[in-house]
gemmi code that builds the backbone of each chain (N, CA, C; Angstrom):
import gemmi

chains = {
    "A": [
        ("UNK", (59.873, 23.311, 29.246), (58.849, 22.510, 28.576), (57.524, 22.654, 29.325)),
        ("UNK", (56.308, 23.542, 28.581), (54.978, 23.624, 29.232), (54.523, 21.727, 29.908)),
        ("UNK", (54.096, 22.158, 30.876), (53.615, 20.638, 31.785), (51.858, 20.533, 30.924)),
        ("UNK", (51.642, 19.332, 30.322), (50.724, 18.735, 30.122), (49.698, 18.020, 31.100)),
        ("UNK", (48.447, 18.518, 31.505), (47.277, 18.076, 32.242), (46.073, 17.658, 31.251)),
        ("UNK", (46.005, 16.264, 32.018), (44.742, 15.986, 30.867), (43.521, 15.951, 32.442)),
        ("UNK", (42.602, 16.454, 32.602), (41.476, 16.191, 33.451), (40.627, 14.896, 32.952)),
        ("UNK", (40.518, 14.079, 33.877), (40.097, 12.584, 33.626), (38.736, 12.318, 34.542)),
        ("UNK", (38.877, 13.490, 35.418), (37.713, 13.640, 36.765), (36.462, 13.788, 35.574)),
        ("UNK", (36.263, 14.835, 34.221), (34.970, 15.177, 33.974), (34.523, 13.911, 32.717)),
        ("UNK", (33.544, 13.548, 32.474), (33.274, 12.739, 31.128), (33.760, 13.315, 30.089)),
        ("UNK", (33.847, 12.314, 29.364), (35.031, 13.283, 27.622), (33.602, 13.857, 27.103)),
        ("UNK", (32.658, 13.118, 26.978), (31.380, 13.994, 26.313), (30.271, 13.674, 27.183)),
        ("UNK", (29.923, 14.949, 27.719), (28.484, 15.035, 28.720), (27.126, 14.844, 27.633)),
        ("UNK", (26.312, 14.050, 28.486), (24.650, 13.575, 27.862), (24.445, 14.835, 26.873)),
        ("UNK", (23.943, 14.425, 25.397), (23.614, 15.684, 24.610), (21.530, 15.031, 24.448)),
        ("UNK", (21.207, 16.802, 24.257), (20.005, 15.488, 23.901), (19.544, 15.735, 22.186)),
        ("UNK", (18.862, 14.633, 22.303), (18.107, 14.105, 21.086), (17.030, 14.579, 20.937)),
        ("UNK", (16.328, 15.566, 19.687), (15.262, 15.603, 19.772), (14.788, 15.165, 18.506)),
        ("UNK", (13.554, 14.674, 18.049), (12.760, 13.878, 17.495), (11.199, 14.513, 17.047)),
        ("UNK", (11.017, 14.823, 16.120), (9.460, 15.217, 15.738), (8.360, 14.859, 14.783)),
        ("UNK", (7.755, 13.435, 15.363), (6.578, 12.824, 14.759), (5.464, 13.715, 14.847)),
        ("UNK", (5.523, 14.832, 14.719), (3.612, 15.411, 15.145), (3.225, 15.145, 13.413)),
        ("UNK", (1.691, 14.685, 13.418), (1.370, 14.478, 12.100), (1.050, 12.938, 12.176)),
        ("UNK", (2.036, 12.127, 12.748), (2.833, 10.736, 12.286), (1.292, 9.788, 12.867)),
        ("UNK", (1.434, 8.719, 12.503), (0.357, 8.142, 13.327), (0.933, 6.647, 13.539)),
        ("UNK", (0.213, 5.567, 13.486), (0.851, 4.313, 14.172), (1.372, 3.458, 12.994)),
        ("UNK", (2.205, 3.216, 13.032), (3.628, 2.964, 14.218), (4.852, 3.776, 14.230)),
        ("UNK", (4.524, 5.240, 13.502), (5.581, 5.754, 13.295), (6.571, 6.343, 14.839)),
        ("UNK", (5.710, 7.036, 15.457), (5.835, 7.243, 16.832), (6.904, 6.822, 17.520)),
        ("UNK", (6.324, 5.584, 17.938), (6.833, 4.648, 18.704), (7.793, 4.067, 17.840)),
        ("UNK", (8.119, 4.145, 16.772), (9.772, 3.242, 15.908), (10.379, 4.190, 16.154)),
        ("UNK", (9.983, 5.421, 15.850), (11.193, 6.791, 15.794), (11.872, 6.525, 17.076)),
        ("UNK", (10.896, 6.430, 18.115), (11.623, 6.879, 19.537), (12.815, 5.602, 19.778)),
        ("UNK", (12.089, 4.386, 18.946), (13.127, 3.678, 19.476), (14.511, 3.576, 18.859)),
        ("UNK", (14.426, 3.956, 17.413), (15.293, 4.302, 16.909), (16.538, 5.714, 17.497)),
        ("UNK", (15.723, 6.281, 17.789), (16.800, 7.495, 18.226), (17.411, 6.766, 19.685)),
        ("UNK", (16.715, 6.079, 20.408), (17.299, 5.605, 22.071), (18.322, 4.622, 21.589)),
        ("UNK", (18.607, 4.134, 20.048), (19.441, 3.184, 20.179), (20.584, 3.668, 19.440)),
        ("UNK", (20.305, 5.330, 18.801), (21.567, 6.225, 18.146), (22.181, 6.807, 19.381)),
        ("UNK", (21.489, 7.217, 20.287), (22.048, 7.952, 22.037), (22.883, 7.095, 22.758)),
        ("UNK", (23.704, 7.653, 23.510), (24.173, 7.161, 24.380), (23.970, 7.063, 25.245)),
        ("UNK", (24.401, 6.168, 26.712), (23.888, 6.473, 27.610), (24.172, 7.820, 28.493)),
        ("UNK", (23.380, 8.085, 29.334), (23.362, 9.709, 29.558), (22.553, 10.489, 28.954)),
        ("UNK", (22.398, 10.422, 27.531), (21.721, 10.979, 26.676), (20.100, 11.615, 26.708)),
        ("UNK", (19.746, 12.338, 26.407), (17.956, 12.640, 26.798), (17.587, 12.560, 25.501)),
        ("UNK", (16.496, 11.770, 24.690), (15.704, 11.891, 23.893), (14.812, 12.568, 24.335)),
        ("UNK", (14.104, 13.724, 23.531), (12.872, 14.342, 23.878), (12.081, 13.833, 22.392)),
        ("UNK", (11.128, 13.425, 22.553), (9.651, 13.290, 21.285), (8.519, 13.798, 21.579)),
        ("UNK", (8.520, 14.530, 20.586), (7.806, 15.705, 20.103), (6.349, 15.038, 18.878)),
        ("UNK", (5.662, 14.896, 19.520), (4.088, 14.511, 18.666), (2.901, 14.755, 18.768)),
        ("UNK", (2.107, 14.157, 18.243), (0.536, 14.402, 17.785), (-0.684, 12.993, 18.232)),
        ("UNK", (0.006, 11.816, 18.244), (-0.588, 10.847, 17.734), (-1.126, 10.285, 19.148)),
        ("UNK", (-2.344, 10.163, 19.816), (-2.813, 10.317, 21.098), (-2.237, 9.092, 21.699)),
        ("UNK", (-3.014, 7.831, 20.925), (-2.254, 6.191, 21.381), (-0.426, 6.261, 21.982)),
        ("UNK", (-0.014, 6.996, 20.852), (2.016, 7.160, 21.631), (1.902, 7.646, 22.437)),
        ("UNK", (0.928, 8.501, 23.127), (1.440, 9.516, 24.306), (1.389, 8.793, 25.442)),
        ("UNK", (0.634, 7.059, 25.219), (0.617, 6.266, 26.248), (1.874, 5.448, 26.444)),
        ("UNK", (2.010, 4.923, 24.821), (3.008, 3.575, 24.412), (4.206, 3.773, 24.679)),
        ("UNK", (4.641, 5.276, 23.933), (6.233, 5.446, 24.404), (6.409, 5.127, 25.965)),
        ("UNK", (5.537, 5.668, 26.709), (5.986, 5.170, 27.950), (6.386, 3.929, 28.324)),
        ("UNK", (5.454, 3.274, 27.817), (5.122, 1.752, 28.315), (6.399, 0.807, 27.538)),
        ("UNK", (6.547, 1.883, 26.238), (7.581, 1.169, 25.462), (9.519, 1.616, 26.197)),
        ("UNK", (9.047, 2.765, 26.666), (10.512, 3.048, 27.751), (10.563, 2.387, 28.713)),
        ("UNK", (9.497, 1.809, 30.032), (9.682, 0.999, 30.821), (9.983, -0.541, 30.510)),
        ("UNK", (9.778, -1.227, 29.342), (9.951, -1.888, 28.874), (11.136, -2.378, 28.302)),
        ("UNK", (12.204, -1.084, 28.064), (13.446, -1.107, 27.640), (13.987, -1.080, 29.164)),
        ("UNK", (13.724, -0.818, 30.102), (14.536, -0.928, 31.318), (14.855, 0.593, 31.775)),
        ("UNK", (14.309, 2.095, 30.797), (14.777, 3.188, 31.105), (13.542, 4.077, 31.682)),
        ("UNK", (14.362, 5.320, 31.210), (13.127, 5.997, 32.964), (12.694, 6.954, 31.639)),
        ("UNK", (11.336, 7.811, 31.982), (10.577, 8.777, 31.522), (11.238, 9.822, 32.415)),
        ("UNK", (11.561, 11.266, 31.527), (11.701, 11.664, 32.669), (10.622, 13.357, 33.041)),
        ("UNK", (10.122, 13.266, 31.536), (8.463, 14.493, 32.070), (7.720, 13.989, 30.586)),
        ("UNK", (6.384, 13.709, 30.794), (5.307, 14.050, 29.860), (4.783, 15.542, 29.903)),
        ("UNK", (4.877, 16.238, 28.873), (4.159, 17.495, 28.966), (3.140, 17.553, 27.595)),
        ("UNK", (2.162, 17.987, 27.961), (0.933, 18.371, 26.959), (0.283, 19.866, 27.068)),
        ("UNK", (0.458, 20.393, 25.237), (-0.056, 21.272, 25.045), (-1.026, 21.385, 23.756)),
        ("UNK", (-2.370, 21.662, 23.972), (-2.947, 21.109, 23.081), (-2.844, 20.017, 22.941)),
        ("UNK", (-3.544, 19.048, 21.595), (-3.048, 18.172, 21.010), (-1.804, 17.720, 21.369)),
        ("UNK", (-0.478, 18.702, 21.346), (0.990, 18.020, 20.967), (1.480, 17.814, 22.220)),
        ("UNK", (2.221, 16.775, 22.368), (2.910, 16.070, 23.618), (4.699, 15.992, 23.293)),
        ("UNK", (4.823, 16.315, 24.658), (6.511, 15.920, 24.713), (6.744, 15.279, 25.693)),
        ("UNK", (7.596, 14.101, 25.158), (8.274, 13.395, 26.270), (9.480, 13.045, 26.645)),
        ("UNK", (9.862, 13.174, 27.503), (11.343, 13.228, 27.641), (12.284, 12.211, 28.394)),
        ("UNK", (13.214, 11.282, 27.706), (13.598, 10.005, 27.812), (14.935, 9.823, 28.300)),
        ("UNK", (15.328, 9.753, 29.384), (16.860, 9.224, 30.267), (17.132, 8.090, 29.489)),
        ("UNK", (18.015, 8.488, 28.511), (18.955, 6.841, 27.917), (20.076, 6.500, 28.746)),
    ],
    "B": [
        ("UNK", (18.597, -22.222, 21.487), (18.327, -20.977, 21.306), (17.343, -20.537, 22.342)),
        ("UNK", (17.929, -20.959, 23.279), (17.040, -19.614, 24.590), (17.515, -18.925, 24.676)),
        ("UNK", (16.557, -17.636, 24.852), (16.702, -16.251, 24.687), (16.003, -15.171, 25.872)),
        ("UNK", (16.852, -14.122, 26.597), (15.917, -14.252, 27.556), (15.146, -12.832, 26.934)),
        ("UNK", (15.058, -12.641, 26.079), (14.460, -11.302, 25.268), (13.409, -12.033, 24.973)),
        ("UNK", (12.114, -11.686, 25.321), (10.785, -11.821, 24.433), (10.839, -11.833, 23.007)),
        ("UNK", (10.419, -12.468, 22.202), (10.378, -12.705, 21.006), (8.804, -13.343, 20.296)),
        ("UNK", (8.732, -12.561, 19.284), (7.318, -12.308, 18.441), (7.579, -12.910, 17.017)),
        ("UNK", (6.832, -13.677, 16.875), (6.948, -14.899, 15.370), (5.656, -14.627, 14.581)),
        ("UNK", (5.857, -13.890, 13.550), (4.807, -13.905, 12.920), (4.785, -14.451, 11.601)),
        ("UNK", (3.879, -15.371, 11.120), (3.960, -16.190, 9.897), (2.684, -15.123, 9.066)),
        ("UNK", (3.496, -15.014, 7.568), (2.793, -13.920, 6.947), (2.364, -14.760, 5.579)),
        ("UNK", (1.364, -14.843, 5.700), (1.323, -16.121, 4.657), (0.056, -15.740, 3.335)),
        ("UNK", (-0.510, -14.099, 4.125), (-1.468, -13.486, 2.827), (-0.484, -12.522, 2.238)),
        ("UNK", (-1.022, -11.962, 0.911), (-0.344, -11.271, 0.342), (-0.912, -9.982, 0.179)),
        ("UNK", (-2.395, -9.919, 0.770), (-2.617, -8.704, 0.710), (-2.372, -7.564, 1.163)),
        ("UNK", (-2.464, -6.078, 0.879), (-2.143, -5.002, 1.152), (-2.114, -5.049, 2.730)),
        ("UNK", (-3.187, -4.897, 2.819), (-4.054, -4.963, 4.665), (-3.692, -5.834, 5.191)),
        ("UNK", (-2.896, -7.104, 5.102), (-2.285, -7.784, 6.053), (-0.689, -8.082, 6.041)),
        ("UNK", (-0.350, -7.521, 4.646), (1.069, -7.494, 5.288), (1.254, -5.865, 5.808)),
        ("UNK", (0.547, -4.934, 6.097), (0.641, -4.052, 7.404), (0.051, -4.478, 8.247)),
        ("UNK", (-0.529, -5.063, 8.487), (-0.682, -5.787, 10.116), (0.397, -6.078, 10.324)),
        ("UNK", (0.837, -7.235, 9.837), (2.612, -7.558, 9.595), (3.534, -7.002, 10.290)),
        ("UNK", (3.850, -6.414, 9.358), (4.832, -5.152, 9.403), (4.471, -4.537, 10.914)),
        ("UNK", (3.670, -3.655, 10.330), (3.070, -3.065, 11.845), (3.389, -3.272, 13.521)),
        ("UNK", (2.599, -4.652, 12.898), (3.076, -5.299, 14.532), (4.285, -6.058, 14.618)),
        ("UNK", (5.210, -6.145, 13.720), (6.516, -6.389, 13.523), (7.288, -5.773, 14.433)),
        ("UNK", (6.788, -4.249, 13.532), (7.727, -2.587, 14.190), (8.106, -2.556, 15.665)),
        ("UNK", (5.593, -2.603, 16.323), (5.980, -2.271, 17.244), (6.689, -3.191, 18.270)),
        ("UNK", (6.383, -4.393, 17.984), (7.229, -5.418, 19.149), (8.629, -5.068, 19.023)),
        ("UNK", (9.632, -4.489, 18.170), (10.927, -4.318, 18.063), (10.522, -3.192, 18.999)),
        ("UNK", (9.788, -2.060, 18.528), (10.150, -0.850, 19.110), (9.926, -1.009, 20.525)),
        ("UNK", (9.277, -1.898, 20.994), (8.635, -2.183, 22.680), (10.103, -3.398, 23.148)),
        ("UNK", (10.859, -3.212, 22.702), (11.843, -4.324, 22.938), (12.499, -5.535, 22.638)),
        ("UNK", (11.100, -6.190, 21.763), (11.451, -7.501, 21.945), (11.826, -7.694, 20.421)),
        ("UNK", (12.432, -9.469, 20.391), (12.697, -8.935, 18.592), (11.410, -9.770, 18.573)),
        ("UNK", (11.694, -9.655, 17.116), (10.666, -10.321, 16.335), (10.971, -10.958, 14.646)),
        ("UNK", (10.210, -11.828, 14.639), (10.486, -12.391, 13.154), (9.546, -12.065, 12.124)),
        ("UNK", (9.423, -12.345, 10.740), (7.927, -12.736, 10.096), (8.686, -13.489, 9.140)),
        ("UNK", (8.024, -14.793, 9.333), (8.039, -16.100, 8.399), (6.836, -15.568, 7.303)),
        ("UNK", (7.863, -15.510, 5.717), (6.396, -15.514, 4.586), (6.841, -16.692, 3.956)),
        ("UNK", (5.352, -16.818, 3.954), (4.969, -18.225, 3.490), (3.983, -17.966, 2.178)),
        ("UNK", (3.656, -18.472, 1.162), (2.670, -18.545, 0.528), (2.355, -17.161, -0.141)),
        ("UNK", (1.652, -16.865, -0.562), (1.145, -15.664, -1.316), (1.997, -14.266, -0.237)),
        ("UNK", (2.350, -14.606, 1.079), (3.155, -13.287, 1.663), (5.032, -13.257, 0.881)),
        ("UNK", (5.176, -14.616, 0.432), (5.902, -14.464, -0.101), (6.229, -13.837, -1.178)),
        ("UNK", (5.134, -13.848, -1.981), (4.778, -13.140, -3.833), (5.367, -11.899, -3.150)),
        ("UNK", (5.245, -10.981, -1.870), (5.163, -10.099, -1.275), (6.740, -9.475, -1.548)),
        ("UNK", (7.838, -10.305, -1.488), (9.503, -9.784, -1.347), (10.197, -10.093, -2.281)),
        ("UNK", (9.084, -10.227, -3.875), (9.894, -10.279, -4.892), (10.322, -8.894, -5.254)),
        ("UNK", (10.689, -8.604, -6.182), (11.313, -7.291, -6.308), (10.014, -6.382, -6.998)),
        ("UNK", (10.082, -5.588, -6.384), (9.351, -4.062, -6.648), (7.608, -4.625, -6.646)),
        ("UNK", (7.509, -5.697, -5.330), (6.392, -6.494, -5.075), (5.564, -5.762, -4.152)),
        ("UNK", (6.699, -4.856, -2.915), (5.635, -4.972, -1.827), (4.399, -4.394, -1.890)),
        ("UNK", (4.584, -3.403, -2.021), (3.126, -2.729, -2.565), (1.914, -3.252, -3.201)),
        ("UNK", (1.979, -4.155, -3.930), (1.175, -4.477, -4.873), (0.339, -5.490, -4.581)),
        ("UNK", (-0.008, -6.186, -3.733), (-1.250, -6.390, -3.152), (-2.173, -6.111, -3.202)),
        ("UNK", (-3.436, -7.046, -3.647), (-4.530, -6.364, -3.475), (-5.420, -5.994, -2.028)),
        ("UNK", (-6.705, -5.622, -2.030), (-7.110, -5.030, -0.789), (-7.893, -6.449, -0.059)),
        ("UNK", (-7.810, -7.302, 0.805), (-8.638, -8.476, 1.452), (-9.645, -8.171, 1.046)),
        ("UNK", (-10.906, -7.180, 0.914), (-11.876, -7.181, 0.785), (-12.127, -5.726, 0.264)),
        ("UNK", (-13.381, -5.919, -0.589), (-13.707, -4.599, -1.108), (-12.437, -4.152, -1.800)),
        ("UNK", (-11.696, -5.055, -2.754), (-10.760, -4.593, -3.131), (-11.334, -3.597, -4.947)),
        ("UNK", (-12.217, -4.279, -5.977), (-13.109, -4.261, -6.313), (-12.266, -3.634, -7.435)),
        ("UNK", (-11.822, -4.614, -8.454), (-10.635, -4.694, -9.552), (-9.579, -3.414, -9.582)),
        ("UNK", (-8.794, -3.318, -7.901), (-7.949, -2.222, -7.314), (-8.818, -0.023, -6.758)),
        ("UNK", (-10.557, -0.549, -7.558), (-10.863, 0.377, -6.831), (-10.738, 0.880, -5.660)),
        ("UNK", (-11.199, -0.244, -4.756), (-11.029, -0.046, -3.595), (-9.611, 0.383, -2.631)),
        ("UNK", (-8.957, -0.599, -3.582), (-7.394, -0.372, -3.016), (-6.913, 0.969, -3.243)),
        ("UNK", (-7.510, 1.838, -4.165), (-6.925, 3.320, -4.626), (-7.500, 3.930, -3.642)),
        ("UNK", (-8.766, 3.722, -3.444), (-9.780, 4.585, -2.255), (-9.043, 4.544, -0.763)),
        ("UNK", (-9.043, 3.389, -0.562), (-8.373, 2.951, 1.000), (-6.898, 4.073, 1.058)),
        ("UNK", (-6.002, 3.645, -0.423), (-4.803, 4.422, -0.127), (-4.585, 5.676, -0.176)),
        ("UNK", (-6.008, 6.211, -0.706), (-6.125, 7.806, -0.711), (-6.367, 8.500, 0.843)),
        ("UNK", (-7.016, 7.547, 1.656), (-7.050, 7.468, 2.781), (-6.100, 7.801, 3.347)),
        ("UNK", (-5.077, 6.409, 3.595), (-3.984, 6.266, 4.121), (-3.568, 7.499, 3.846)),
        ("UNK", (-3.162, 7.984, 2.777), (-1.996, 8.958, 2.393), (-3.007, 9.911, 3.427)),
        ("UNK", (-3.910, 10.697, 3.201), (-4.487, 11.474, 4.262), (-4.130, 11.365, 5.813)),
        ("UNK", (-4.492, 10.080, 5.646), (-3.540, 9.885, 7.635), (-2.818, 9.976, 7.748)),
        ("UNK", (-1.529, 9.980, 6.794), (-0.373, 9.722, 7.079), (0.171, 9.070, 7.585)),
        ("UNK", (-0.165, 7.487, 6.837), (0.218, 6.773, 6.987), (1.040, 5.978, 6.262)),
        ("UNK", (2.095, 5.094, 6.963), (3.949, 5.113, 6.068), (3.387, 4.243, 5.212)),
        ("UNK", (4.068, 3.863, 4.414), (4.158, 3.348, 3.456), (4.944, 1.803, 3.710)),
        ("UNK", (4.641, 0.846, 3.398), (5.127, -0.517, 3.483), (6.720, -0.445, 3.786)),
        ("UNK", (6.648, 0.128, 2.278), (8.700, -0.402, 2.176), (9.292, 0.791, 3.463)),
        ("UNK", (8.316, 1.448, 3.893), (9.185, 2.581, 5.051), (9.216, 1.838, 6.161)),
        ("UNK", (8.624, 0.865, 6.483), (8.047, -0.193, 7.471), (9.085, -1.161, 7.544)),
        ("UNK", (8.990, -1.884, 6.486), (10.210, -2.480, 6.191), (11.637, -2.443, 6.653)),
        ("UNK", (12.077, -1.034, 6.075), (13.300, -0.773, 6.126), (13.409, -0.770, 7.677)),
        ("UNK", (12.608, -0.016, 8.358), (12.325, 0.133, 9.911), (12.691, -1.611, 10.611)),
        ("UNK", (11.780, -2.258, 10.195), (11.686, -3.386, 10.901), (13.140, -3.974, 10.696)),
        ("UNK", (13.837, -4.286, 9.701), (15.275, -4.255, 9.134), (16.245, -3.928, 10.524)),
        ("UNK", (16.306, -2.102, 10.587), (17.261, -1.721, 11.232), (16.777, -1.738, 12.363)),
        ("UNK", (15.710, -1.759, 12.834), (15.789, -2.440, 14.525), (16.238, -3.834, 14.660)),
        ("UNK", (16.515, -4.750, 13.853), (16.816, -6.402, 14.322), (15.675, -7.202, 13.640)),
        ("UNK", (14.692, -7.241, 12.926), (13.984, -7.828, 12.699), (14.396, -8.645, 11.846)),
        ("UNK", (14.012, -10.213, 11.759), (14.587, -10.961, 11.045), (13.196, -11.610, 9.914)),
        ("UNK", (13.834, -11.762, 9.104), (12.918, -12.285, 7.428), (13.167, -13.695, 7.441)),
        ("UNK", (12.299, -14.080, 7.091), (12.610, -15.590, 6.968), (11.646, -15.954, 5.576)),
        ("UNK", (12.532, -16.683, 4.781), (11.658, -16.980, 3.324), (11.277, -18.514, 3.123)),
        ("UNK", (10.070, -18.873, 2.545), (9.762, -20.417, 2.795), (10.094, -20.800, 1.807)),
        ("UNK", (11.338, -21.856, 1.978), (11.786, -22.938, 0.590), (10.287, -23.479, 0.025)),
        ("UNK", (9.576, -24.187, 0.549), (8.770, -24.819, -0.063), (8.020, -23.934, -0.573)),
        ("UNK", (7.339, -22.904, -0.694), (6.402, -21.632, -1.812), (7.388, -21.273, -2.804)),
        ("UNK", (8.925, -21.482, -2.186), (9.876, -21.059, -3.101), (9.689, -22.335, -4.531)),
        ("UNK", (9.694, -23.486, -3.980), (9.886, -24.267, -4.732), (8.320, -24.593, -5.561)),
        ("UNK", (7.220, -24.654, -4.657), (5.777, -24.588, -5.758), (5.794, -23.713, -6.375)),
        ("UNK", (6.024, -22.721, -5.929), (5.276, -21.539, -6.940), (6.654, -20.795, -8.198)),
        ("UNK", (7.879, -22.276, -7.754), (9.034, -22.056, -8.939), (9.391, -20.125, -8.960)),
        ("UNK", (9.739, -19.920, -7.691), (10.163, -18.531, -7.177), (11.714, -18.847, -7.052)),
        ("UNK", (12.806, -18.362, -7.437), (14.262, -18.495, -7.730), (14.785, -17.509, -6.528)),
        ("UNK", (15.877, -17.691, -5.804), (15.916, -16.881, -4.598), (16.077, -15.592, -5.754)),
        ("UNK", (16.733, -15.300, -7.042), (16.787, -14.265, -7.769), (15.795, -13.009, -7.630)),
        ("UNK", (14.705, -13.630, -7.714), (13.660, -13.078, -7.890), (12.945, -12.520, -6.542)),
        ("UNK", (13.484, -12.779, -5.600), (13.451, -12.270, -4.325), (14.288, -11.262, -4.011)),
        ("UNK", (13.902, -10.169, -3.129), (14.978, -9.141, -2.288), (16.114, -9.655, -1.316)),
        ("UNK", (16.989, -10.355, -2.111), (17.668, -11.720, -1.114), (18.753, -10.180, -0.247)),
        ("UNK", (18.555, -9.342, -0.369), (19.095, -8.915, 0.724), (18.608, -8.285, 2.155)),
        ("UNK", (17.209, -8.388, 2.047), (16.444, -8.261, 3.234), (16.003, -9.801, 4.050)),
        ("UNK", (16.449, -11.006, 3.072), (16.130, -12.170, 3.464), (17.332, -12.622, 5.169)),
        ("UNK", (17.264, -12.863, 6.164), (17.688, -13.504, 7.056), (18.079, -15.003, 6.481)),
        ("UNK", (17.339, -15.407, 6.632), (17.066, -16.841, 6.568), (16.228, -17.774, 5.268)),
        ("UNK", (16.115, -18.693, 5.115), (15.868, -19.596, 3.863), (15.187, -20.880, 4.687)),
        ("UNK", (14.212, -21.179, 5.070), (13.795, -22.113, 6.064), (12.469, -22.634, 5.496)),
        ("UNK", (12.080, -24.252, 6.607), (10.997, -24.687, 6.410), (10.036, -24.651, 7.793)),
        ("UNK", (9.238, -25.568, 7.908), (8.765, -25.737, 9.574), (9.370, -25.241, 10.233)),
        ("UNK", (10.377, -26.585, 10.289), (11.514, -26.231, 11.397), (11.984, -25.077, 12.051)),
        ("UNK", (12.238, -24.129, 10.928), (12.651, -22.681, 11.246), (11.589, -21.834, 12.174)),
        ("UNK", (10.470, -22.180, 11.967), (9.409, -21.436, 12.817), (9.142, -21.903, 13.661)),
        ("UNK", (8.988, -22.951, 13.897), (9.079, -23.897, 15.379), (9.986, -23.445, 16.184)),
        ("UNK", (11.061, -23.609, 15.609), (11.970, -23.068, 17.039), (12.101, -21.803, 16.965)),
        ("UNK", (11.684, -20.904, 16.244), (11.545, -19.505, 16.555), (10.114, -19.359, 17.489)),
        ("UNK", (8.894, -20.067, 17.264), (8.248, -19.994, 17.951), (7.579, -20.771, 19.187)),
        ("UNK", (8.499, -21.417, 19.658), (8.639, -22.447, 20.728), (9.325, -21.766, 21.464)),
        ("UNK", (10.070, -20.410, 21.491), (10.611, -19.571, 22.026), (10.492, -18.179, 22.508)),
        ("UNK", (8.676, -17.701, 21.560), (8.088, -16.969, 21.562), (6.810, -16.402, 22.476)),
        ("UNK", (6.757, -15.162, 23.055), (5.279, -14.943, 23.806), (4.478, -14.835, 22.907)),
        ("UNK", (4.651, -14.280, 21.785), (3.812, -13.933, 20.737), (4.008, -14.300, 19.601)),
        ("UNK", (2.907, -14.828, 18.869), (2.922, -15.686, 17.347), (1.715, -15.347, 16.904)),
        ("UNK", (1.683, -14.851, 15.830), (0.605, -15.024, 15.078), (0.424, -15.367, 14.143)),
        ("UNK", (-0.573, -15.752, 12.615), (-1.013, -16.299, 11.286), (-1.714, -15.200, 11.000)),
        ("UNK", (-0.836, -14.352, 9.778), (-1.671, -13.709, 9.269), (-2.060, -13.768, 7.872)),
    ],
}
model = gemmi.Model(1)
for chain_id, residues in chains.items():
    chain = gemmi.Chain(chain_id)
    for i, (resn, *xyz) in enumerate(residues, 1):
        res = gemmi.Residue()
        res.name, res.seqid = resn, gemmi.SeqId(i, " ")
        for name, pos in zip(("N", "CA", "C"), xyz):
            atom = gemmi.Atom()
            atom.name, atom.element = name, gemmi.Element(name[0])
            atom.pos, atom.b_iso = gemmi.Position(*pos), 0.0
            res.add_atom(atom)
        chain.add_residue(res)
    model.add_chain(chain)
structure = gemmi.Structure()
structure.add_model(model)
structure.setup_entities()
């Protein structure tokens, strides 16, 4: 009879991430999307948001420290910003 | 009902276009920034959640027998900006709670029928906003 091993050491499902794309969007779309997707993720999870709208490139932040979670890079090119969110 | 979540009470008591997105709006973002939030309609914001209502508001000012209101929304649509009932639904599935005023219900002979009684939370008077907002950092009258 083959011997059965289940490995219990690794997580059953490692952080996937989320990505999200308001470019275009303007207020309040931004900032609902992101919060909407941080509350479909799990924890572990990375939301990245992907936009246009200058005011979010401040708020999401302010709106992630606010939830208790971490930022984990703002990047800007042109106009469009990404930010990337430790759920 | 202490709560240690910040909580935002907003009494929506115009019916126009331009202030039930303020509304809404700042509904969204206080959910989306964490905290919940309510909006008590009262009065003409109520005319607002009868069925196939929201929209139809006129413009606070310069509305100018819906000219204005076509102009403004030709706008909007250019900005790209959402649309009420997209707002709505938003404020909905983050936690946001509705609260409908018996008494506009009862002057203005509004039947809960005739309301979107499934976006309604609650059915309240004073009372209901008092202690929602006796509990609140943020309240406003719009």
């Amino acid at each position: 009879m083959p011997e059965i091993t289940v490995d219990v050491s690794r997580p059953v499902c490692p952080g996937v991430e989320i990505r999200i794309d308001v470019c275009g969007q303007t207020c309040p779309v931004p900032l609902v999307e992101t919060r909407k997707a941080l509350r479909r993720a799990a924890p572990g999870d990375i939301v990245t948001v992907v936009g246009t709208h200058p005011a979010s490139k401040e708020e999401i932040p302010m709106a992630v420290k606010a939830l208790g979670l971490q930022v984990l890079s703002i990047e800007e090119e042109g106009n469009r910003w990404t930010i990337r969110i430790q759920r | 009902m202490e709560s240690k979540t910040e909580r935002a009470t907003i009494i929506l008591h115009s019916g126009d276009m331009d202030k039930v997105y303020s509304a809404l709006i700042v509904g969204t973002g206080a959910l989306a920034m964490g905290m919940e939030a309510s909006i008590y309609f009262t009065f003409w914001g109520l005319e607002r959640l009868k069925k196939s209502a929201l929209e139809k508001g006129p413009l606070s000012r310069m509305h100018m027998f819906g000219l204005g209101k076509w102009m403004v929304q030709r706008r909007m649509k250019k900005a790209n900006v959402a649309a009420l009932e997209r707002l709505l639904q938003d404020f909905k599935e983050l936690g946001g709670k509705i609260i409908a005023c018996e008494m506009t219900m009862e002057i203005m002979g509004i039947k809960k029928s005739d309301l979107r009684e499934e976006l309604i939370d609650q059915y309240g008077a004073v009372g209901a906003y008092i202690q929602e907002a006796r509990n609140s950092t943020v309240t406003l009258f719009i």
